[in-house]
Structure formats: C-alpha cells, structure tokens
CHARMM internal coordinates of N, CA and C (Angstrom, degrees):
IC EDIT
DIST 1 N 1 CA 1.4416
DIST 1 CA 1 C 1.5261
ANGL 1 N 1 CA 1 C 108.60
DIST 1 C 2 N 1.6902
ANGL 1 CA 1 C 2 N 116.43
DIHE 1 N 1 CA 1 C 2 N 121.41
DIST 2 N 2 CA 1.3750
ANGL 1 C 2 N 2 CA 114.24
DIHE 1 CA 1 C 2 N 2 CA 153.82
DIST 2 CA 2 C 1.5661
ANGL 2 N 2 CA 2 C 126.13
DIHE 1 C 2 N 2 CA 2 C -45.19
DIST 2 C 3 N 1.7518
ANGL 2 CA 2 C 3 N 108.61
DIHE 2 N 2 CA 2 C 3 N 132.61
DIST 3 N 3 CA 1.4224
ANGL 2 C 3 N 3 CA 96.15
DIHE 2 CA 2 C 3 N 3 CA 176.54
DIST 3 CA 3 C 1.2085
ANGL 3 N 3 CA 3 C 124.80
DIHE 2 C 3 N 3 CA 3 C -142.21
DIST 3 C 4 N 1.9296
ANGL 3 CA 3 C 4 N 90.66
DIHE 3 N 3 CA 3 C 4 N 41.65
DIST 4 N 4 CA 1.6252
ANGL 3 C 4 N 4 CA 125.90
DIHE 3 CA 3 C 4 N 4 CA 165.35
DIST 4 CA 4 C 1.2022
ANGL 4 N 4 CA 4 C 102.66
DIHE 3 C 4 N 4 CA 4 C -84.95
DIST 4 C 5 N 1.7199
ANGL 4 CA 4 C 5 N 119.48
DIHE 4 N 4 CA 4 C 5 N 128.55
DIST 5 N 5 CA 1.4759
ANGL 4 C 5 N 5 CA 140.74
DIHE 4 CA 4 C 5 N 5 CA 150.34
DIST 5 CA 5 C 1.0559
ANGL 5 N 5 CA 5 C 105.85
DIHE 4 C 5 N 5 CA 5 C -39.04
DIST 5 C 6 N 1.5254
ANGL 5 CA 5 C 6 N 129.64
DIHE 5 N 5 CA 5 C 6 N 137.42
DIST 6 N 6 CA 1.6290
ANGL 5 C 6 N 6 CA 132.19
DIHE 5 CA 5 C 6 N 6 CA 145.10
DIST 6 CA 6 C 1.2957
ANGL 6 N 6 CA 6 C 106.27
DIHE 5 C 6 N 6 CA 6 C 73.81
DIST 6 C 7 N 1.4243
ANGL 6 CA 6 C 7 N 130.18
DIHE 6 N 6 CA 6 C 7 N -8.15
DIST 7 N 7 CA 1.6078
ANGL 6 C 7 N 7 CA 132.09
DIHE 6 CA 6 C 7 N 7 CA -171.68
DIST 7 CA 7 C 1.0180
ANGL 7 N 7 CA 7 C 111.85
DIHE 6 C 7 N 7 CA 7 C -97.84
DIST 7 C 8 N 1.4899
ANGL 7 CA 7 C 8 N 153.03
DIHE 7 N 7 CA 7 C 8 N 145.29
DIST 8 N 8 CA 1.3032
ANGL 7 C 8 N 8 CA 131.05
DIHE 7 CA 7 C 8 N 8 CA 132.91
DIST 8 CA 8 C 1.8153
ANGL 8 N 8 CA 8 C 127.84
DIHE 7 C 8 N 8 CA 8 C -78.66
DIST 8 C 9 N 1.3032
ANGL 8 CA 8 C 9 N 89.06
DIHE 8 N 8 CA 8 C 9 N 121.94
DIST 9 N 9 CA 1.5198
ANGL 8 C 9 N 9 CA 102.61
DIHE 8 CA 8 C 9 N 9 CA 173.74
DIST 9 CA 9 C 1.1459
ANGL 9 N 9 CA 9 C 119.69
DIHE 8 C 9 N 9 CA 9 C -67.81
DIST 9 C 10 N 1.8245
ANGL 9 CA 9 C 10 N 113.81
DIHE 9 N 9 CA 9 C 10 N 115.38
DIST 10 N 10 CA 1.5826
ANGL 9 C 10 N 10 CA 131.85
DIHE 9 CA 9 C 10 N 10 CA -169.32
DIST 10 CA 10 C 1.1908
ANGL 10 N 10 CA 10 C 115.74
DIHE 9 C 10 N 10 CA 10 C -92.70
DIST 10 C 11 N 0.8162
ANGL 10 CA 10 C 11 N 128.42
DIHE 10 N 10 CA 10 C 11 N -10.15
DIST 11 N 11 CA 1.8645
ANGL 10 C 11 N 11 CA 148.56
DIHE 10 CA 10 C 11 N 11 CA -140.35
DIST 11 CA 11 C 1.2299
ANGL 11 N 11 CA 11 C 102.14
DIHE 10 C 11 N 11 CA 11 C -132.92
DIST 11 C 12 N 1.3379
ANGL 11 CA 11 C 12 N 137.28
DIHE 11 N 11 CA 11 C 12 N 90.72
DIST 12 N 12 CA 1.7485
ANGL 11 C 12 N 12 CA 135.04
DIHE 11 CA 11 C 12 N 12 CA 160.47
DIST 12 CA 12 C 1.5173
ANGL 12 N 12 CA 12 C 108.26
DIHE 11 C 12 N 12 CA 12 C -63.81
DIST 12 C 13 N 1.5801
ANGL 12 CA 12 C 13 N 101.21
DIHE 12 N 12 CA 12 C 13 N 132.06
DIST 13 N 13 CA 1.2871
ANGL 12 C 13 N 13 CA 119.75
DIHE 12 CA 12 C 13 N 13 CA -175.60
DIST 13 CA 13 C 1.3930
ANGL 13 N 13 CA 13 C 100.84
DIHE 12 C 13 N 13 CA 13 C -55.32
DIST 13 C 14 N 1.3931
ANGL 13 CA 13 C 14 N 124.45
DIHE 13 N 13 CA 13 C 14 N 167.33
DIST 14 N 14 CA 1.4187
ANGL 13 C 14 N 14 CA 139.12
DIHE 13 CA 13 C 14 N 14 CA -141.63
DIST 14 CA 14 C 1.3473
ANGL 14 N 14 CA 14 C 90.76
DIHE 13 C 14 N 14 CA 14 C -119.17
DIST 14 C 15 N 1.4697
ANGL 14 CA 14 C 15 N 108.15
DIHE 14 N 14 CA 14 C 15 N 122.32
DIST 15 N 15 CA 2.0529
ANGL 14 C 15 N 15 CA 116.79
DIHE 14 CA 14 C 15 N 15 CA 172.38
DIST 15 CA 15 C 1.2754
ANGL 15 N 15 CA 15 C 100.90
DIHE 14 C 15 N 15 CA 15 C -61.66
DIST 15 C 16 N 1.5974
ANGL 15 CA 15 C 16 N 74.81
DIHE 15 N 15 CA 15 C 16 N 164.67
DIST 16 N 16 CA 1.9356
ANGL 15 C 16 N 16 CA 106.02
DIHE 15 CA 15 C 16 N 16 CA -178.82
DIST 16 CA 16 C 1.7892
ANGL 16 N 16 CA 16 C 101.73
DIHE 15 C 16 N 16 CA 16 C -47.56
DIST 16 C 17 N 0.9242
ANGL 16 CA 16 C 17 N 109.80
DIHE 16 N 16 CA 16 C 17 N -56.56
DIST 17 N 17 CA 1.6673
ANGL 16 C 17 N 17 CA 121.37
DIHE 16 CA 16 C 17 N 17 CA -179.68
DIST 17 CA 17 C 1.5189
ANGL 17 N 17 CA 17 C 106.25
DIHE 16 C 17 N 17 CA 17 C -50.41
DIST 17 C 18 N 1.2649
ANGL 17 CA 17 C 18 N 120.90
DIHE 17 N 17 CA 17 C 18 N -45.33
DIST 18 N 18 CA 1.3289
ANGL 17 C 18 N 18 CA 107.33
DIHE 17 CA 17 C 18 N 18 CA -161.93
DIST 18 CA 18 C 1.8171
ANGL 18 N 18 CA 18 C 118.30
DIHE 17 C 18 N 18 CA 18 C -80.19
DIST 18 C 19 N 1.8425
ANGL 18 CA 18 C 19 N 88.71
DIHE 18 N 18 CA 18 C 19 N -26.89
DIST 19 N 19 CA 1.5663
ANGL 18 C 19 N 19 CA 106.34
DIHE 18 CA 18 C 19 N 19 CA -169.89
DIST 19 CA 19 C 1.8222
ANGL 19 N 19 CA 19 C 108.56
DIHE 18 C 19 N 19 CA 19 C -74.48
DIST 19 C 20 N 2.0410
ANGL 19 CA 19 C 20 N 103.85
DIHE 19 N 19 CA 19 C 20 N -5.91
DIST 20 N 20 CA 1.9303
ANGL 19 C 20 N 20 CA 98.07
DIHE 19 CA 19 C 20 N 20 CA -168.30
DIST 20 CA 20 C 1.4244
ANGL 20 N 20 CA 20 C 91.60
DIHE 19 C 20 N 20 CA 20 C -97.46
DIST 20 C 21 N 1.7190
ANGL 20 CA 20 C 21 N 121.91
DIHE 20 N 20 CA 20 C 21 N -7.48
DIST 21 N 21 CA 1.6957
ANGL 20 C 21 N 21 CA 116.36
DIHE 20 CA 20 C 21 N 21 CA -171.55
DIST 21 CA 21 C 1.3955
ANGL 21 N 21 CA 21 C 116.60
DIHE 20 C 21 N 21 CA 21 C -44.60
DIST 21 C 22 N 1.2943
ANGL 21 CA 21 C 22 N 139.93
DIHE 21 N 21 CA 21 C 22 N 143.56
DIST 22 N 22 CA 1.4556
ANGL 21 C 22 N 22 CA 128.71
DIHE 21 CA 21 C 22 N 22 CA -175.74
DIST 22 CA 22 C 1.7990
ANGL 22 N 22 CA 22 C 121.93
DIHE 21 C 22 N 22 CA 22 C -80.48
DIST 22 C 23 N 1.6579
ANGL 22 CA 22 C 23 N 88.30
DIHE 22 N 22 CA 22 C 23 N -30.07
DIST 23 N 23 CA 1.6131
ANGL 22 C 23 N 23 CA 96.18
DIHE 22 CA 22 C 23 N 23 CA 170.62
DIST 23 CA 23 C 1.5820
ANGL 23 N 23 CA 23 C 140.02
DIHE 22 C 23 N 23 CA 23 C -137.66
DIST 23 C 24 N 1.1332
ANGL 23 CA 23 C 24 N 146.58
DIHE 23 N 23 CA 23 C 24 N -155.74
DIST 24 N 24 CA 1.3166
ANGL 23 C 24 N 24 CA 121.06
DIHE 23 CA 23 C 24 N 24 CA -171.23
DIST 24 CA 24 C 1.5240
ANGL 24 N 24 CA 24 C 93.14
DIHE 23 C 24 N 24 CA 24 C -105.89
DIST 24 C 25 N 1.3459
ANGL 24 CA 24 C 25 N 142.13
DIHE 24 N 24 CA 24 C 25 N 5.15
DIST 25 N 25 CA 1.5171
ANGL 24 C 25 N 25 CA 137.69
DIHE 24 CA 24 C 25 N 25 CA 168.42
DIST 25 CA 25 C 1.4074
ANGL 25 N 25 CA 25 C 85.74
DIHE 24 C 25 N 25 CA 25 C -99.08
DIST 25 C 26 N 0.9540
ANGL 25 CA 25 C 26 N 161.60
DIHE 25 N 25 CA 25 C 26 N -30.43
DIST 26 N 26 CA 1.4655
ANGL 25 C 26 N 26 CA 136.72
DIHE 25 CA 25 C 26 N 26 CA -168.69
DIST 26 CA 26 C 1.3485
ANGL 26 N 26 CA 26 C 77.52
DIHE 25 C 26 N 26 CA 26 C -80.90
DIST 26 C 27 N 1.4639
ANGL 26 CA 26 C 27 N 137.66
DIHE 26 N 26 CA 26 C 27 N -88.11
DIST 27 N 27 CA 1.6698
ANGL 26 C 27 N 27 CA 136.07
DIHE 26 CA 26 C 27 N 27 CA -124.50
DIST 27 CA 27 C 1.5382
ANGL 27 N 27 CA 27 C 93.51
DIHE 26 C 27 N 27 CA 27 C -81.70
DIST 27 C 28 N 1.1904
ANGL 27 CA 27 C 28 N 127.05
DIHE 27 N 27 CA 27 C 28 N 4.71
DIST 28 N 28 CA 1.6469
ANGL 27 C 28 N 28 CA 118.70
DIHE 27 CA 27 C 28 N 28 CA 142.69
DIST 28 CA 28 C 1.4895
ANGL 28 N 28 CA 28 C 131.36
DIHE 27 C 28 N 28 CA 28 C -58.19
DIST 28 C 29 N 1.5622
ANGL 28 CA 28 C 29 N 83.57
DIHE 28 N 28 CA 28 C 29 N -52.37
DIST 29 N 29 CA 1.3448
ANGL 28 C 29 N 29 CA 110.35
DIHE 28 CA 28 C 29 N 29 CA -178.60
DIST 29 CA 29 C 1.7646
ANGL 29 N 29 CA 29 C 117.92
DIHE 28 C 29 N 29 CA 29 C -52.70
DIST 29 C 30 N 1.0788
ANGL 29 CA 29 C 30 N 124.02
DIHE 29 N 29 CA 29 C 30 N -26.81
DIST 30 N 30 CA 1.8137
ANGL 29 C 30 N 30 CA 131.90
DIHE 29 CA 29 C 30 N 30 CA 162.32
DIST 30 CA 30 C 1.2422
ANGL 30 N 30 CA 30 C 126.58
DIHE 29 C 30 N 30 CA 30 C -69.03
DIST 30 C 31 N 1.4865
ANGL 30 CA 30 C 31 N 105.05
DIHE 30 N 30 CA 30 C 31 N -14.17
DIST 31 N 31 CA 1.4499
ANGL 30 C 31 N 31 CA 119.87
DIHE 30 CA 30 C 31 N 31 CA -172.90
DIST 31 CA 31 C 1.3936
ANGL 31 N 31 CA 31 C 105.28
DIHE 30 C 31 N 31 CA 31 C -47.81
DIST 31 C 32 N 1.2856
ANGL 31 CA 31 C 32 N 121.70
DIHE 31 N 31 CA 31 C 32 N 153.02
DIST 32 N 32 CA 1.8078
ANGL 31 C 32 N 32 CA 104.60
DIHE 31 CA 31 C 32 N 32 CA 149.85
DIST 32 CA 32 C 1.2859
ANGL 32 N 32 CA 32 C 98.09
DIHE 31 C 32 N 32 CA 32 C -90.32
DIST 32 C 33 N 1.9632
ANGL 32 CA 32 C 33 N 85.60
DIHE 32 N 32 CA 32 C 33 N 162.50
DIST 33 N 33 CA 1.4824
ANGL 32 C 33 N 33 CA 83.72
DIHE 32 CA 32 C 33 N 33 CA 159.34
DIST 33 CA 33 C 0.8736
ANGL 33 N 33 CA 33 C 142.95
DIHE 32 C 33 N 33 CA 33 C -103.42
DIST 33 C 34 N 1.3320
ANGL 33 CA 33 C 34 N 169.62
DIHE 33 N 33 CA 33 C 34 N -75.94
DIST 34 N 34 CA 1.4891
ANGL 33 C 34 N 34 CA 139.15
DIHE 33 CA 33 C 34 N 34 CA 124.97
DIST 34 CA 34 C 2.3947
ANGL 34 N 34 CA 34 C 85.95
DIHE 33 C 34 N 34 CA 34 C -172.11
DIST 34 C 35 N 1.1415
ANGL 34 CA 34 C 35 N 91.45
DIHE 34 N 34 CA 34 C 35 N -21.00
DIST 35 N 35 CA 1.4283
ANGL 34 C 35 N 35 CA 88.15
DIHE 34 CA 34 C 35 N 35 CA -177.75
DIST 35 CA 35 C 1.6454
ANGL 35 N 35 CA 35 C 126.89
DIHE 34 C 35 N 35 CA 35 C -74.05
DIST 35 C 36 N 1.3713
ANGL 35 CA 35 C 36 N 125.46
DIHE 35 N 35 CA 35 C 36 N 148.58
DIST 36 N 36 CA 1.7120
ANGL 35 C 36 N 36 CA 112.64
DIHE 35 CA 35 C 36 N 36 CA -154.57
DIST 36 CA 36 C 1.9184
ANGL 36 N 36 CA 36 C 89.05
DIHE 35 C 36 N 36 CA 36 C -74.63
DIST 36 C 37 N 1.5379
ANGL 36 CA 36 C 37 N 93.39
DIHE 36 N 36 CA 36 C 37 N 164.09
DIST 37 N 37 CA 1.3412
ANGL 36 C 37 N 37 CA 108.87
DIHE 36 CA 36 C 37 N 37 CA 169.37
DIST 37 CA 37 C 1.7276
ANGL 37 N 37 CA 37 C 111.20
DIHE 36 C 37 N 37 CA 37 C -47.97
DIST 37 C 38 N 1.1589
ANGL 37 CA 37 C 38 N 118.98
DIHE 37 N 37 CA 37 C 38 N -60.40
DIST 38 N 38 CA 1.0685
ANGL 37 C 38 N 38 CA 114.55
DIHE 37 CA 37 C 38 N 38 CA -151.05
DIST 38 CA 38 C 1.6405
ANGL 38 N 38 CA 38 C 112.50
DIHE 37 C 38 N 38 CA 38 C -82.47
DIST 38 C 39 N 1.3712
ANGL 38 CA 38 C 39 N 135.30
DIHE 38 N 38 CA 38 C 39 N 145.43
DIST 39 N 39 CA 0.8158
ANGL 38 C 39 N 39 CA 130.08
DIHE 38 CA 38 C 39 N 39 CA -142.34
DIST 39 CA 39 C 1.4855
ANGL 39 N 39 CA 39 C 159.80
DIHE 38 C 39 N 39 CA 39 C 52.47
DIST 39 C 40 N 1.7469
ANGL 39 CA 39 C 40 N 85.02
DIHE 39 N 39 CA 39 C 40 N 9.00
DIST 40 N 40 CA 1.7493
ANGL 39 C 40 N 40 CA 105.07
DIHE 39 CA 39 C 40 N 40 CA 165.29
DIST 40 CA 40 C 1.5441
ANGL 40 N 40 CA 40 C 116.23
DIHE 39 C 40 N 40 CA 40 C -63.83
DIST 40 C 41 N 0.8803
ANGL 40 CA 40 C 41 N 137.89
DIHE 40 N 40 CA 40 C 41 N 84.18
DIST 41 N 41 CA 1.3455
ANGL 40 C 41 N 41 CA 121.17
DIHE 40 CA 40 C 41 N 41 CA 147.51
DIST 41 CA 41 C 1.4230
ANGL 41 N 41 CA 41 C 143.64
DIHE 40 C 41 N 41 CA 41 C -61.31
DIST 41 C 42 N 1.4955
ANGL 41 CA 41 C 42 N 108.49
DIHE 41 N 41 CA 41 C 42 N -23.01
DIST 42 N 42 CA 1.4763
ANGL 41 C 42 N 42 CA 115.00
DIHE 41 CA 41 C 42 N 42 CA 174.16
DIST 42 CA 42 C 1.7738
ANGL 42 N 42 CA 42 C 104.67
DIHE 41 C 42 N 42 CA 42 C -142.50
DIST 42 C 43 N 1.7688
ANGL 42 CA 42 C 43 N 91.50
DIHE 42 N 42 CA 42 C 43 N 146.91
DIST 43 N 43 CA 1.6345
ANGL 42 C 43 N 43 CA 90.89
DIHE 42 CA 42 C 43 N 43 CA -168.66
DIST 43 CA 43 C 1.5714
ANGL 43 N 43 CA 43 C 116.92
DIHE 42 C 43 N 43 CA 43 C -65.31
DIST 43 C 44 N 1.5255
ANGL 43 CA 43 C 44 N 124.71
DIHE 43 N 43 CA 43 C 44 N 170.79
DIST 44 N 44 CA 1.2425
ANGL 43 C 44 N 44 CA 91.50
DIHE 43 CA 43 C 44 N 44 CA 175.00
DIST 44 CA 44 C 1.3033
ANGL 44 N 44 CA 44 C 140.53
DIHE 43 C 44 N 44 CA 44 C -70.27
DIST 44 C 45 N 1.7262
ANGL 44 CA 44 C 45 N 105.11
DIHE 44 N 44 CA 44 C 45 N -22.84
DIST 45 N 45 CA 1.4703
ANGL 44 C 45 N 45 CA 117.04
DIHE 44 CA 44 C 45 N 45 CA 158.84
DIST 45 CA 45 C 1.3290
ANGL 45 N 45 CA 45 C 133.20
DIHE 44 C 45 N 45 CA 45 C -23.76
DIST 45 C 46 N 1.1134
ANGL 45 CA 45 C 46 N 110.49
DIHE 45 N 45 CA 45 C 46 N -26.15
DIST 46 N 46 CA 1.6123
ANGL 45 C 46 N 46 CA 112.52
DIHE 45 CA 45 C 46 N 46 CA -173.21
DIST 46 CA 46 C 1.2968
ANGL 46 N 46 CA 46 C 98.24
DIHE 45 C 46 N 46 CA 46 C -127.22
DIST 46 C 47 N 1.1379
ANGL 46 CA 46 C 47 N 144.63
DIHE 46 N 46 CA 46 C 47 N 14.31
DIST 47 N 47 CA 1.2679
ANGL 46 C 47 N 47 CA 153.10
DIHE 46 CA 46 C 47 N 47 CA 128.88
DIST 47 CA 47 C 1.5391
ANGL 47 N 47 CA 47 C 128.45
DIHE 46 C 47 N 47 CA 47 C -54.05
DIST 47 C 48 N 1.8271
ANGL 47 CA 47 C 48 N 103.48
DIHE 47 N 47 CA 47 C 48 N -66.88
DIST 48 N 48 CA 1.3020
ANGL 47 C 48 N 48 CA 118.85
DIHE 47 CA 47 C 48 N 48 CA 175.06
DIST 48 CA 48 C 1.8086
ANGL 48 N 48 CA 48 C 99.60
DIHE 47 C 48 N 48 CA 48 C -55.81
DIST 48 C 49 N 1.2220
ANGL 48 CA 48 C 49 N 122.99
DIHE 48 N 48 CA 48 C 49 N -44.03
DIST 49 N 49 CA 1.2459
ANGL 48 C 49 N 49 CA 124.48
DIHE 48 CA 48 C 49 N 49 CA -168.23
DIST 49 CA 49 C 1.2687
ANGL 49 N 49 CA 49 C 129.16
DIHE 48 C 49 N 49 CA 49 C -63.77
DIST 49 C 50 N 1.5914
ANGL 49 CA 49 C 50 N 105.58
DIHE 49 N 49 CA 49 C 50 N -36.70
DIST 50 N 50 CA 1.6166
ANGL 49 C 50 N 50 CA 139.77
DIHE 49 CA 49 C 50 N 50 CA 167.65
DIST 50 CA 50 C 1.7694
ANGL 50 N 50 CA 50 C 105.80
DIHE 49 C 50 N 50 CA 50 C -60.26
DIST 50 C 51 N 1.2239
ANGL 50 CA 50 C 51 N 104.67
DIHE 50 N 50 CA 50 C 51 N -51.72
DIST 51 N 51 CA 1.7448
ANGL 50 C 51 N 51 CA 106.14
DIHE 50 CA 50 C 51 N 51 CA -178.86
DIST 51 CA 51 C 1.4069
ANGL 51 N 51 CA 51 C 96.26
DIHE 50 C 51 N 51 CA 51 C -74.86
DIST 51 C 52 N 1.3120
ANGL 51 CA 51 C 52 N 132.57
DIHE 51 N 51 CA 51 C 52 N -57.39
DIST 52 N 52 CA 1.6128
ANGL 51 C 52 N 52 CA 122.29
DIHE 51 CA 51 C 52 N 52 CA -171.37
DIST 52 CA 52 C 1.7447
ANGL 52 N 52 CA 52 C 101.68
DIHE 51 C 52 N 52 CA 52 C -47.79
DIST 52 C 53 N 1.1746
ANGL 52 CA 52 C 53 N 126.31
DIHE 52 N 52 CA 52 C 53 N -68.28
DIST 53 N 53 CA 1.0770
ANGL 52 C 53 N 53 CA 99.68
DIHE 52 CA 52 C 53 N 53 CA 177.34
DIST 53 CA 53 C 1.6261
ANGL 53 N 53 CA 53 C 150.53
DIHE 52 C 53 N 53 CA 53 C -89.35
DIST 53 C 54 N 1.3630
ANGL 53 CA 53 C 54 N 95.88
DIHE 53 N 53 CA 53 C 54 N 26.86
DIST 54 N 54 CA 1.4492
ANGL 53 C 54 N 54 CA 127.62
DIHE 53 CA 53 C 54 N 54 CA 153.10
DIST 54 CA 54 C 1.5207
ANGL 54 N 54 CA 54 C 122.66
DIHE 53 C 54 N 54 CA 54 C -41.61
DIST 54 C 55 N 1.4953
ANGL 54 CA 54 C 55 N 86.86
DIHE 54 N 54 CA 54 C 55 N -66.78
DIST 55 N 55 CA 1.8027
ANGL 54 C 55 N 55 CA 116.97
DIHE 54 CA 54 C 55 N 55 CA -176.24
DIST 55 CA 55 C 1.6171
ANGL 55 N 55 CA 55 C 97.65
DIHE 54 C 55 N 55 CA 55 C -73.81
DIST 55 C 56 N 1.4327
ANGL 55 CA 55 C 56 N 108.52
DIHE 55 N 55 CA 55 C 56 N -57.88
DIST 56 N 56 CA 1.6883
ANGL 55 C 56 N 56 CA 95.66
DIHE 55 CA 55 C 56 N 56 CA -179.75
DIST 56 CA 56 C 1.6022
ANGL 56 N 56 CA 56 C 118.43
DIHE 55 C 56 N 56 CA 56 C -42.00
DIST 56 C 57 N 1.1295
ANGL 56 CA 56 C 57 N 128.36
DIHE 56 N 56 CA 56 C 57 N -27.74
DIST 57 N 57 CA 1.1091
ANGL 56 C 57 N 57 CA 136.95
DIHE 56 CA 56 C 57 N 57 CA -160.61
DIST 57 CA 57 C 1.8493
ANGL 57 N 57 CA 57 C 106.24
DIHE 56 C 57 N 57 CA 57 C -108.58
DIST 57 C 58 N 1.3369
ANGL 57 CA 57 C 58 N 107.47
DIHE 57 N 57 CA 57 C 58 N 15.56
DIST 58 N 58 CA 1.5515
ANGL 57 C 58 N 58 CA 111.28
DIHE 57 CA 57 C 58 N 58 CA -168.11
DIST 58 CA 58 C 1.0086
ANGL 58 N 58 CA 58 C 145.32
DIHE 57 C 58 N 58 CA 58 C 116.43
DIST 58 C 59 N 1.6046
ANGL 58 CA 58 C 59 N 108.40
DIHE 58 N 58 CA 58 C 59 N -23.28
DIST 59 N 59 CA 1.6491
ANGL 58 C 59 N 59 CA 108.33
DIHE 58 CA 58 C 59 N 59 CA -175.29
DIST 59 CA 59 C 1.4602
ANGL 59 N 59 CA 59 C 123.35
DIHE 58 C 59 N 59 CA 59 C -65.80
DIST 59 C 60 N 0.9906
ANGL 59 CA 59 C 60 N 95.43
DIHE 59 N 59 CA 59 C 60 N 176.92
DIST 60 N 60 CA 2.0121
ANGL 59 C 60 N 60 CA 89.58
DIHE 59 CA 59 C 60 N 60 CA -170.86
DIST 60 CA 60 C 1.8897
ANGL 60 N 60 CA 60 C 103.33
DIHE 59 C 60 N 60 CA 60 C -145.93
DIST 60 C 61 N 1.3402
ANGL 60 CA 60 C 61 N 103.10
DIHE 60 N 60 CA 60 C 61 N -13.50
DIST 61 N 61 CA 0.9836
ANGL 60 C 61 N 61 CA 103.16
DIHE 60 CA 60 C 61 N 61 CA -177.66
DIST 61 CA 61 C 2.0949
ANGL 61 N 61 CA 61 C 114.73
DIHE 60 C 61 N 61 CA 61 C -140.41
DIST 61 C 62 N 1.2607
ANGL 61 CA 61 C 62 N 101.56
DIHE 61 N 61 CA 61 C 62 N -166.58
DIST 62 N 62 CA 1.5440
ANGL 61 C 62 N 62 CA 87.01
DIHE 61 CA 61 C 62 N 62 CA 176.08
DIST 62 CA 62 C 1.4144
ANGL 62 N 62 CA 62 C 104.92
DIHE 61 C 62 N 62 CA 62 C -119.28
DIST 62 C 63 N 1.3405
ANGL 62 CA 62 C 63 N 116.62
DIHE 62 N 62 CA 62 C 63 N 13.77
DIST 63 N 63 CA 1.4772
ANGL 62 C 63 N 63 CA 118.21
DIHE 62 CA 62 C 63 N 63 CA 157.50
DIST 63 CA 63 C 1.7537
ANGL 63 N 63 CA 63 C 95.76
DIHE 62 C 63 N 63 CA 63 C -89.92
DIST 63 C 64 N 0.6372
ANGL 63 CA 63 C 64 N 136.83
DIHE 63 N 63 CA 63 C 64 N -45.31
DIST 64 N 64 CA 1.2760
ANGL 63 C 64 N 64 CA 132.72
DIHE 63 CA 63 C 64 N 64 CA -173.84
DIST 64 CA 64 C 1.6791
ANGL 64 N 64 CA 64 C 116.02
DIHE 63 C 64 N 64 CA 64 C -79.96
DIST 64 C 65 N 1.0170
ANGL 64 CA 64 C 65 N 104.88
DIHE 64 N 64 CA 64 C 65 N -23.76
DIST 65 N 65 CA 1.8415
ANGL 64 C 65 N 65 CA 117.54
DIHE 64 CA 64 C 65 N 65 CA 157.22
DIST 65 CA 65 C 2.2724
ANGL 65 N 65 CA 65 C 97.30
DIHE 64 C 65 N 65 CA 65 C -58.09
DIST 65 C 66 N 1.2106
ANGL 65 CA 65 C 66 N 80.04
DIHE 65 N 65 CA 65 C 66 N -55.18
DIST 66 N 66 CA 1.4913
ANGL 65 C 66 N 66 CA 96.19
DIHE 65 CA 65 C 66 N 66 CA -153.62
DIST 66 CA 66 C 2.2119
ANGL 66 N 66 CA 66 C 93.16
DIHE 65 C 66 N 66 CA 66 C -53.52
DIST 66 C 67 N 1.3137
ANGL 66 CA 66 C 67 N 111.48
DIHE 66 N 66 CA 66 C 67 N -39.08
DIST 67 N 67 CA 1.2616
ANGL 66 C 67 N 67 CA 87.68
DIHE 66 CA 66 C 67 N 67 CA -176.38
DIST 67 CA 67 C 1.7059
ANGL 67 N 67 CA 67 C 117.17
DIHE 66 C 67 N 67 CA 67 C -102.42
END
COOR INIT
IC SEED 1 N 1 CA 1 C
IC BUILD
C-alpha cells in the first residue's frame, strides 16, 4: 500500500522474496524484464547496475549515463 498523501503510488511494494535478497545484484536480478527479445544483448542486471553507478559517480543525465 502507497502511503503518499495526494500521490498516486506507481511502484508496488517489494515481495517477501525480493525484500530477504542479500544484495542489490541479486534483488535486480528478479526484476522482469519488460524489454523485447530482440536486440538484448545484455541482461538487465548489468545494465540497471551500469546506470546506478553512472549517477553514483556523477551523471545527471542519460546522455551522460550513456557515456
């Protein structure tokens, strides 16, 4: 349950399974993926992981993720 005032909550709270994972590459790793078959080359795991520490390191944008 969202338990933002006036907002709608987009984001479903995170299952029992996802909340006992030990790290943030495992509880990536359950994600679906939502992207078409074709043209995957890399899972999203190492994607989501690649942009997280993109931004940790500065980015501000997703051109700047991107290089």
């Amino acid at each position: 349950m969202c338990r933002q005032s006036a907002t709608v909550c987009l984001a479903k709270s995170p299952s029992r399974q996802q909340r006992e994972l030990p790290g943030t590459a495992a509880r990536l790793a359950v994600l679906p993926d939502p992207r078409d078959r074709r043209g995957r080359r890399h899972s999203l795991t190492s994607v989501l992981l690649t942009a997280a520490c993109a931004v940790l390191a500065g980015a501000r944008s997703y051109l700047a993720i991107g290089q």
